[in-house]
N, C-alpha and C positions, 0 to 999 in steps of 0.2 A: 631749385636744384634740378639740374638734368636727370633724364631718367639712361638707364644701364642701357649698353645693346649687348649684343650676343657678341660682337668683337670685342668689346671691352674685356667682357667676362671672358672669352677665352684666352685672352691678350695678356691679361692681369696678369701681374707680378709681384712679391713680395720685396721692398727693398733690402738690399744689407743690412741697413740698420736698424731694422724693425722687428719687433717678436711679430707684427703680425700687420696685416694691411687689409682695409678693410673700404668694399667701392658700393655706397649707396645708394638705393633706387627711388628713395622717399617712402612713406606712409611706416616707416620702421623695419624697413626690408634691405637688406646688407647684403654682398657677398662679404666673404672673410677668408682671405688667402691668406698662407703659414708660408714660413720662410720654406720649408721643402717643395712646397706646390700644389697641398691638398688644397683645395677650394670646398668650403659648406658654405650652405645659407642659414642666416639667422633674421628673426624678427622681432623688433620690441613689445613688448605689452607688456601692460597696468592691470594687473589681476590685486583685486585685496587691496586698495592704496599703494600697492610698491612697484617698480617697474621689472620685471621678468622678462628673460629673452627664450625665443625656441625656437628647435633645430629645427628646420625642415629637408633636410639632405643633402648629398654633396653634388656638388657640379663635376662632369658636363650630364650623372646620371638625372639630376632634377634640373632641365633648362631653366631657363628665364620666364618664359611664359611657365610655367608648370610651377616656379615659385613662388608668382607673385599670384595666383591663384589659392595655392595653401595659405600665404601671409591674406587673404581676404575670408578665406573660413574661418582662421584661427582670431583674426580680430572681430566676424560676427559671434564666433563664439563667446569672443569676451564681455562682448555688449550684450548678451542673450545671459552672464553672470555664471558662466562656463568656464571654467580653468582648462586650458587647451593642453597644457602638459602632466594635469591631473589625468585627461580622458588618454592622452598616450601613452603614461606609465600603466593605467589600468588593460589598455588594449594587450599593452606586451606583458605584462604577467597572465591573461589572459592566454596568448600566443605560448609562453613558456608551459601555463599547465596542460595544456593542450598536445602542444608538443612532449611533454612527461608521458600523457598518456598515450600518447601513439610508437612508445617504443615497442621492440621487439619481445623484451621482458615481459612489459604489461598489456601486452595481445596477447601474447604467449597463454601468460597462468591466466589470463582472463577466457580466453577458448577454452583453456585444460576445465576449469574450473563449471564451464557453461554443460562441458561434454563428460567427465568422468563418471557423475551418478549412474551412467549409462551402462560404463563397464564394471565388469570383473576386476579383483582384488590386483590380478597377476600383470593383468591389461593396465590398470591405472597404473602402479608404478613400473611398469615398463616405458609408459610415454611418458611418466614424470622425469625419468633420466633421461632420456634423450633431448626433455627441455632443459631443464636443470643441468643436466653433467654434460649438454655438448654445444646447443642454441645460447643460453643463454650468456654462460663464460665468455663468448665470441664475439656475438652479437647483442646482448641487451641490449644498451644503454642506446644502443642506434635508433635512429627513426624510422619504422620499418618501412614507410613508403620511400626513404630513399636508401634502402640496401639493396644493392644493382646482384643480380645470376652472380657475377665473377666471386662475392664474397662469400655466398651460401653454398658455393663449391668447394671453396677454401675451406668452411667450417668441414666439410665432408674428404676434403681430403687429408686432415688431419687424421679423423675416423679409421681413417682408411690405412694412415702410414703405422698404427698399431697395431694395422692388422686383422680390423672388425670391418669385413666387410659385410657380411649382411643388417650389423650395427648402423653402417653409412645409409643402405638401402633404406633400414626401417626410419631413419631421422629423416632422410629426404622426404618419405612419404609425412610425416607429422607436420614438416616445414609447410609443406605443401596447403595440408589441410590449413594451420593458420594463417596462411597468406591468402587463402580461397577466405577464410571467414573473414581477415580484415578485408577484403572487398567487397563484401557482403557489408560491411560496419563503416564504409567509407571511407577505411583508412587504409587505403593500395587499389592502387590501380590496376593492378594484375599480380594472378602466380607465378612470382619468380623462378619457382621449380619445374614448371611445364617440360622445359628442354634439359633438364641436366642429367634425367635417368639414363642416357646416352652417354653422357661426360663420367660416369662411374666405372669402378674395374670392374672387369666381367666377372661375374659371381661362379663358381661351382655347384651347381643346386645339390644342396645336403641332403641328404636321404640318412635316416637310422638305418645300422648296420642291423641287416636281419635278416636269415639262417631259412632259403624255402628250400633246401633240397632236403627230402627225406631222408636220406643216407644220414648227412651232416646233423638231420635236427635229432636223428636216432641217437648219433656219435655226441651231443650236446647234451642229450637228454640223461646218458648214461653217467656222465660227466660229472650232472647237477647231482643226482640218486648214490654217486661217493664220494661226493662234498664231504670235507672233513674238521671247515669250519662250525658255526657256532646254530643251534637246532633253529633259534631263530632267521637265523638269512639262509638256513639249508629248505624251511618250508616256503619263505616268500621266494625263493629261487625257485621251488617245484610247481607252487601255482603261479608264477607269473605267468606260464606259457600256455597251462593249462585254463587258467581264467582270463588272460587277456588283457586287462583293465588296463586304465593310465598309471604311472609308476607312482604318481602323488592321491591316484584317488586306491591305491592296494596299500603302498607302506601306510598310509591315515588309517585304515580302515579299524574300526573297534569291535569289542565283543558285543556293544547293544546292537550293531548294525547287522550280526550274522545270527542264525533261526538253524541250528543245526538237524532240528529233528525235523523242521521243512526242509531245509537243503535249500536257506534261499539266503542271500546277502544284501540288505536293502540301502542302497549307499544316498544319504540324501542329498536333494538338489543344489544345497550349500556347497557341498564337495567338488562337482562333477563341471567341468569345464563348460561355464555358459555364462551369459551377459549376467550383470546384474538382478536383473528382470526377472531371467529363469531362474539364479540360484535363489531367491524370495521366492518366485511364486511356480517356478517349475515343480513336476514329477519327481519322483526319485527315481534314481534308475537300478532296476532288478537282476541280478545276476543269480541266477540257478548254478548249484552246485550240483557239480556230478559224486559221485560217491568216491572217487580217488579223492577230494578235495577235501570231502566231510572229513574223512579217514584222516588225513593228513592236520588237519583243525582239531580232530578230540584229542588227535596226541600231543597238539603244541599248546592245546590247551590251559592245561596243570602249570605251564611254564610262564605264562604270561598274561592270565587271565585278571591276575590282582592290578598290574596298573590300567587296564581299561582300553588298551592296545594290546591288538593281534600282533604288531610285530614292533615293539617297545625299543625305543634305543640302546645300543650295547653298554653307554657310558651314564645315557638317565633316563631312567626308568620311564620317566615321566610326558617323555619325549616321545615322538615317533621316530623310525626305523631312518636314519639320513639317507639324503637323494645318493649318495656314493656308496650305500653298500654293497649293495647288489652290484653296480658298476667295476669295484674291487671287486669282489668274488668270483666274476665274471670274467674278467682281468687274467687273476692268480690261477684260471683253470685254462690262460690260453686262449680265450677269445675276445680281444681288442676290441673296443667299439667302433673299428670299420669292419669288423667279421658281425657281431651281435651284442645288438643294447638291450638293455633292461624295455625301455618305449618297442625297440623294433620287432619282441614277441607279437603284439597286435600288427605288425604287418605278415609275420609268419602264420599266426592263424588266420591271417583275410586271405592270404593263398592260396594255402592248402586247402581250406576248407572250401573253397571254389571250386579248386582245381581236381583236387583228388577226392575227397565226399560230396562235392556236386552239391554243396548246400544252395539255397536258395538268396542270393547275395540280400534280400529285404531282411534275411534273419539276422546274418552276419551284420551288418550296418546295425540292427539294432542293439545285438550286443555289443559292438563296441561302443555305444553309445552315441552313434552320429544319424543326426535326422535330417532322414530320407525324405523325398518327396513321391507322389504316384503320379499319372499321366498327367493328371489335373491339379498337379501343382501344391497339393492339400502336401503338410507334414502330418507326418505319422507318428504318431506317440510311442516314446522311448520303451516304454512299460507293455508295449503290444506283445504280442506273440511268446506270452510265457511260456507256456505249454509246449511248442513248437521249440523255441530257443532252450528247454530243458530237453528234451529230447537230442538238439545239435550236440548240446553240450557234453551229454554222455557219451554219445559217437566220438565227437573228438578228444575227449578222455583215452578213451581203448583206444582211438589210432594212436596217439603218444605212446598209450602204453606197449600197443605193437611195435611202435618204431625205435624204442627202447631194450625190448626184447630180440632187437632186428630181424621180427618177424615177417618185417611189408619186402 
């Protein structure tokens, strides 16, 4: 039997009348041409007593020489008691799980999974929706080593046509990180995200709406003092401004955590916005009450001491104070949260208390509970400076209280 050339095989042709045509090379090595014009290669073998044939690919992508090369492995395999089409179904189930696990999806909750212990309660499910409710719907099932920039754009311009734009911003950045870790994992080549912070609507940087002119904060303060709502959102409206704190580490706050007759509020590290890490094994952080505040606590006391919250919810008891009420209150007296948020009190006392008592900004940082560094780089413990930060605290009591009086 002659053997094939490369003219034949590109030459070949199925007749009309044939479901199929078939030009042999010898040793059990076929082209096999289809009346449309696909060309494969097939080769015989005797695996087990029976005769069996296997593909080895189609032509012009597997030449001739390249074919009759495979038909010489696949028949030392046979002779070695090797099932050649055994070891190729197992390669490509192989290939398939391989490829399962290199989607998008399962990089994905596999970083989230690697990195979450790390965070915070607020942090963890924030980056859980942005895998979940916006990476994954779009892109899972894809193979993330080949999702090209154009698609991870697309998923952010969705984001974007709702109207979340700093939503787009924070997905970009998580994409980011898991495309950095599957190249770290071997699975990408590079971060897709690199170039598209560019490709985004320009953002308006948000700032809380918040009140530093004295005149104004006097004209708000007088505001709050004939609140005519409910005694409970009338005193966390009097000390928000006065103590400062975060909106979710003041409405939580309970009666074991406050020492009235120290005048101290000890809120612990659980609460207080930090990594994981800190909330276990951090400090708690100390907030000295001034004597308006105490004042203001024995009398709301009687009111709400029984469920174990300072400021208990208006509809269950059992609940703490919701993030909207003070936002409503605040609201119904005329000040919109681009004039003054419930958060943007801590930016009116880091002001003022700079600008017009001349405090010591190492104080201020500490009471709002953000850690500072000194020249040499050391952080400073949250809990520093009682003493000193109890003394601020009274000052900026009485200026309130003068600029309410509008005596400044």
């Amino acid at each position: 039997m002659s053997k094939l050339t490369d003219a034949a095989c590109r030459n070949a042709a199925c007749p009309p009348d044939r479901k199929r045509f078939r030009l042999h090379d010898g040793g059990g090595l076929y082209l096999e041409v289809s009346p449309g014009g696909a060309k494969r290669w097939f080769v015989k073998l005797y695996t087990e007593g029976r005769e069996t044939r296997l593909a080895l690919g189609s032509y012009p992508a597997v030449g001739l020489a390249e074919a009759r090369r495979r038909r010489l492995e696949a028949r030392q395999q046979t002779r070695e008691g090797v099932n050649p089409g055994q070891i190729r179904r197992q390669q490509r189930q192989a290939r398939q799980q391989a490829k399962a696990q290199d989607t998008v999806a399962q990089v994905a909750r596999e970083w989230f999974a690697l990195k979450h212990p790390q965070w915070s309660p607020t942090h963890t499910e924030r980056v859980r929706r942005h895998i979940e409710g916006d990476l994954i719907p779009c892109l899972g099932p894809r193979v993330l080593r080949e999702v090209e920039p154009v698609e991870l754009l697309a998923v952010l311009r969705r984001i974007e046509a709702r109207g979340a734009l700093e939503t787009a911003a924070r997905t970009l950045i998580v994409a980011r990180q898991i495309w950095r870790y599957a190249v770290s994992t071997g699975r990408a080549d590079r971060d897709i995200g690199a170039d598209l912070k560019e490709a985004l609507m320009p953002r308006t940087p948000g700032h809380f709406g918040a009140i530093t002119d004295p005149v104004q904060l006097g004209q708000l303060l007088r505001a709050i003092r004939g609140y005519r709502g409910g005694v409970v959102v009338r005193a966390a409206l009097q000390l928000a401004p006065m103590l400062f704190q975060r909106p979710g580490e003041l409405r939580a706050a309970r009666w074991d955590e406050i020492d009235l007759d120290a005048a101290l509020w000890t809120i612990p590290a659980a609460r207080m916005k930090r990594t994981r890490y800190g909330k276990e094994n951090g400090p708690p952080h100390l907030v000295p009450l001034p004597r308006q505040a105490v004042a203001i606590l024995r009398e709301l006391r009687p009111y709400t001491e029984a469920s174990g919250w300072v400021f208990p919810g208006g509809r269950q008891a059992d609940r703490p104070m919701s993030e909207n009420a003070l936002r409503v209150a605040l609201i119904a007296m005329g000040y919109t949260p681009d004039v003054q948020t419930w958060h943007g009190f801590r930016a009116t006392a880091r002001t003022l208390l700079a600008e017009r008592l001349e405090v010591d900004p190492l104080l201020i940082e500490a009471q709002l509970a953000h850690s500072v560094r000194d020249t040499n780089g050391r952080a400073y413990n949250r809990t520093t400076y009682i003493e000193q930060r109890r003394a601020m605290m009274q000052r900026w009591a009485d200026y309130l209280d003068r600029l309410a009086a509008n005596a400044e």
